[in-house]
C-alpha beads as a LAMMPS data file, in Angstrom:
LAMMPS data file: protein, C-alpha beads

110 atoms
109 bonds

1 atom types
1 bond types

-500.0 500.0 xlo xhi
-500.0 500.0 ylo yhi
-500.0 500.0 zlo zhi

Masses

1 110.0

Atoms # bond

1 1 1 0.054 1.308 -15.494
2 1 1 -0.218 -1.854 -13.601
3 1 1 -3.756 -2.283 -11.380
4 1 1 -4.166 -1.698 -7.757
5 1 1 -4.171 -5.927 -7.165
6 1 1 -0.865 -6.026 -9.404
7 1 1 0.975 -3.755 -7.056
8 1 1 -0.088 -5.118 -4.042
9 1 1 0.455 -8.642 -5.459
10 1 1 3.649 -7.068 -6.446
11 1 1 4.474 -5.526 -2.662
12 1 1 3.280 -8.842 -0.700
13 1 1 5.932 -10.890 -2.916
14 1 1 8.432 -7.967 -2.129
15 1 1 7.794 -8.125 1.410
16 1 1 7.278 -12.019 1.771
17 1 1 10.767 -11.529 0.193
18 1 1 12.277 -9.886 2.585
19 1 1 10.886 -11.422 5.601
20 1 1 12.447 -14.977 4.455
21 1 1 15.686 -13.290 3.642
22 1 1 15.486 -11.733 7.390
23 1 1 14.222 -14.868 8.671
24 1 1 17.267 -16.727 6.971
25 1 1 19.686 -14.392 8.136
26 1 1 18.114 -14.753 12.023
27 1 1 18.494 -18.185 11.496
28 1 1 22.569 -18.072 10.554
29 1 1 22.495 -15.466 13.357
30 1 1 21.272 -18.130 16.029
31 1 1 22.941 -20.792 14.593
32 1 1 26.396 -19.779 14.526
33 1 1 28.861 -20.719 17.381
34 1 1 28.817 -16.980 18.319
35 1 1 28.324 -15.620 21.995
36 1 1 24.843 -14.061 22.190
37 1 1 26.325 -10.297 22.133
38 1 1 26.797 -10.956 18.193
39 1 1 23.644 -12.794 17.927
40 1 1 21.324 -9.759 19.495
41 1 1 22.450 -7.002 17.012
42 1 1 21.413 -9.476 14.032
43 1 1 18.066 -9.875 15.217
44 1 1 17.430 -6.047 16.134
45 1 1 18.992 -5.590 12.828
46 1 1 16.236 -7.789 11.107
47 1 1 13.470 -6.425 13.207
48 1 1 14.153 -3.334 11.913
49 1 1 14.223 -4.199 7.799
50 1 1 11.233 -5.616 8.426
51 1 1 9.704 -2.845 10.230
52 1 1 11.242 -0.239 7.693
53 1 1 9.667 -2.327 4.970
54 1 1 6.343 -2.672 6.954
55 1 1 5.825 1.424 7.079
56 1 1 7.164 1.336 3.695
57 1 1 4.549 -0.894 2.369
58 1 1 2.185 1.061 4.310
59 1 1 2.699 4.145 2.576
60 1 1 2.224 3.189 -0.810
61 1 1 -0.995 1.325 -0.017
62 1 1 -1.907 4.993 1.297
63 1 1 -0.670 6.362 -2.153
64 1 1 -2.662 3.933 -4.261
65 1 1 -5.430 3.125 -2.627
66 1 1 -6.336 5.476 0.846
67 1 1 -5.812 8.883 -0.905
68 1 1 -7.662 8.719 -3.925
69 1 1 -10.549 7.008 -2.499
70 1 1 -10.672 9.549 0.081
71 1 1 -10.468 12.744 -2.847
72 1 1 -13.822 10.675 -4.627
73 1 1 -15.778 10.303 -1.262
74 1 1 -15.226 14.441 -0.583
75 1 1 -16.427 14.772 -3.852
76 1 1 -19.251 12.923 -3.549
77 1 1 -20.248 14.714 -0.051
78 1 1 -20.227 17.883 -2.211
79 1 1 -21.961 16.346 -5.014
80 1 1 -24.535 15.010 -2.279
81 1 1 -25.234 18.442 -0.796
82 1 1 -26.255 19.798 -4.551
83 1 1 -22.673 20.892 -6.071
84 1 1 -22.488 19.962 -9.473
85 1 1 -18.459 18.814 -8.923
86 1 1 -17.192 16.461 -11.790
87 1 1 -15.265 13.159 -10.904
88 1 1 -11.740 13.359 -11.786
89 1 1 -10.440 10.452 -13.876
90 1 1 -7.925 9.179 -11.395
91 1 1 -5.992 6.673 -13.422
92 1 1 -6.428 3.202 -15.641
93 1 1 -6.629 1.585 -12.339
94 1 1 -9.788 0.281 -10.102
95 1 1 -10.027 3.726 -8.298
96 1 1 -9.915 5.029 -11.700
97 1 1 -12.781 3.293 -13.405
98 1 1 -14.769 3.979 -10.229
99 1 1 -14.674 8.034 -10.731
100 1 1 -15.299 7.571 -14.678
101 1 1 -18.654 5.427 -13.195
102 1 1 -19.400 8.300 -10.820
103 1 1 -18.950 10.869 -12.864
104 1 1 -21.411 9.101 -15.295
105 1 1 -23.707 8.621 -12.199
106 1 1 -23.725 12.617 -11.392
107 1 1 -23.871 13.607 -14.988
108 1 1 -27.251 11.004 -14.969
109 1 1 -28.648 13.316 -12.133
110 1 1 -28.042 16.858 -13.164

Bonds

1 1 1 2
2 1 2 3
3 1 3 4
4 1 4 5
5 1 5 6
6 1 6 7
7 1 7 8
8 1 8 9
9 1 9 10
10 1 10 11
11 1 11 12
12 1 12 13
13 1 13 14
14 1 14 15
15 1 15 16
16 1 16 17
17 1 17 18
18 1 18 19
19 1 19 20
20 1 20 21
21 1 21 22
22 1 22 23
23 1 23 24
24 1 24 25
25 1 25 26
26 1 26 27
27 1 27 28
28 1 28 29
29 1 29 30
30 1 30 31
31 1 31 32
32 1 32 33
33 1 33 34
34 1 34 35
35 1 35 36
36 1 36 37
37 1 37 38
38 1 38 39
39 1 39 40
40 1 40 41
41 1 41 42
42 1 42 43
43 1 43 44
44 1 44 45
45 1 45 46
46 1 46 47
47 1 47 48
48 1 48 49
49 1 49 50
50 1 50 51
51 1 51 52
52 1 52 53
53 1 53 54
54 1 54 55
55 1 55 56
56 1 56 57
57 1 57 58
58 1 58 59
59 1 59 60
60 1 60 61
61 1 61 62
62 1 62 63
63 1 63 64
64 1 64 65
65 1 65 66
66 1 66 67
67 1 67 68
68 1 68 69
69 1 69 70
70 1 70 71
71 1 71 72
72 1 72 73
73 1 73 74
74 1 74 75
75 1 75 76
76 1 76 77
77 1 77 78
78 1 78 79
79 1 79 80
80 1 80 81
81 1 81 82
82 1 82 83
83 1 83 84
84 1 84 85
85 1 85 86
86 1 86 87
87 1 87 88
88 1 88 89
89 1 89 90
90 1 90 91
91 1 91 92
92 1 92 93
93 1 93 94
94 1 94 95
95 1 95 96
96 1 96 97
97 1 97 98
98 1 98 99
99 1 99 100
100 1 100 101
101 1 101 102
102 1 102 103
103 1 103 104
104 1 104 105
105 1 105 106
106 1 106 107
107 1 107 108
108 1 108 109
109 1 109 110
C-alpha cells in the first residue's frame, strides 16, 4: 500500500496531466482556422475535464486523508472524556502509524 504523499504525488502528476493535455487541446482549439462556434464547445469541453477531475481529486483526498483523520479525532474526544476506546490501526500509511502511536499513548494512561 503506497503512502498518503505517494498518492497525492501520484494524483498531482495525474492531474498536471490532464490539465496540459486540456491546455493543448484549447490551444489546437484556438488555433485552428475555425469560426468561434467550434472553438467555444472545445473550451467548455476542457473546462469541464478539468473540473470533473478537480472534484475527482477531491474525493479521494477525502478518502485518504479527511475521513480517517476525522474517525481518530472522535476517538480521541471519547478517549478525552474518560472512555477507554482503542485506536484502530487504520492502514501502513501516515494516518496509520498515527493511531498505532495513539493507541500506545491511551494504553500509557489507563
Amino acid at each position: 500500500m503506497r503512502s498518503i504523499a505517494g498518492r497525492l504525488a501520484l494524483l498531482s502528476v495525474g492531474l498536471a496531466m490532464a490539465g496540459l493535455l486540456g491546455l493543448g487541446l484549447l490551444f489546437v482549439a484556438t488555433t485552428q482556422p475555425e469560426p468561434s462556434s467550434v472553438r467555444l464547445p472545445a473550451f467548455l469541453g476542457t473546462a469541464l475535464a478539468v473540473l470533473v477531475l478537480t472534484i475527482a481529486a477531491a474525493a479521494l483526498l477525502r478518502h485518504w486523508v479527511a475521513r480517517p483523520i476525522a474517525r481518530l479525532d472522535a476517538i480521541a474526544t471519547r478517549v478525552e472524556a474518560g472512555e477507554n476506546v482503542p485506536f484502530p490501526k487504520t492502514g501502513p500509511n501516515e494516518v496509520g502509524r498515527l493511531a498505532v502511536t495513539l493507541e500506545r499513548m491511551r494504553l500509557a494512561l489507563w
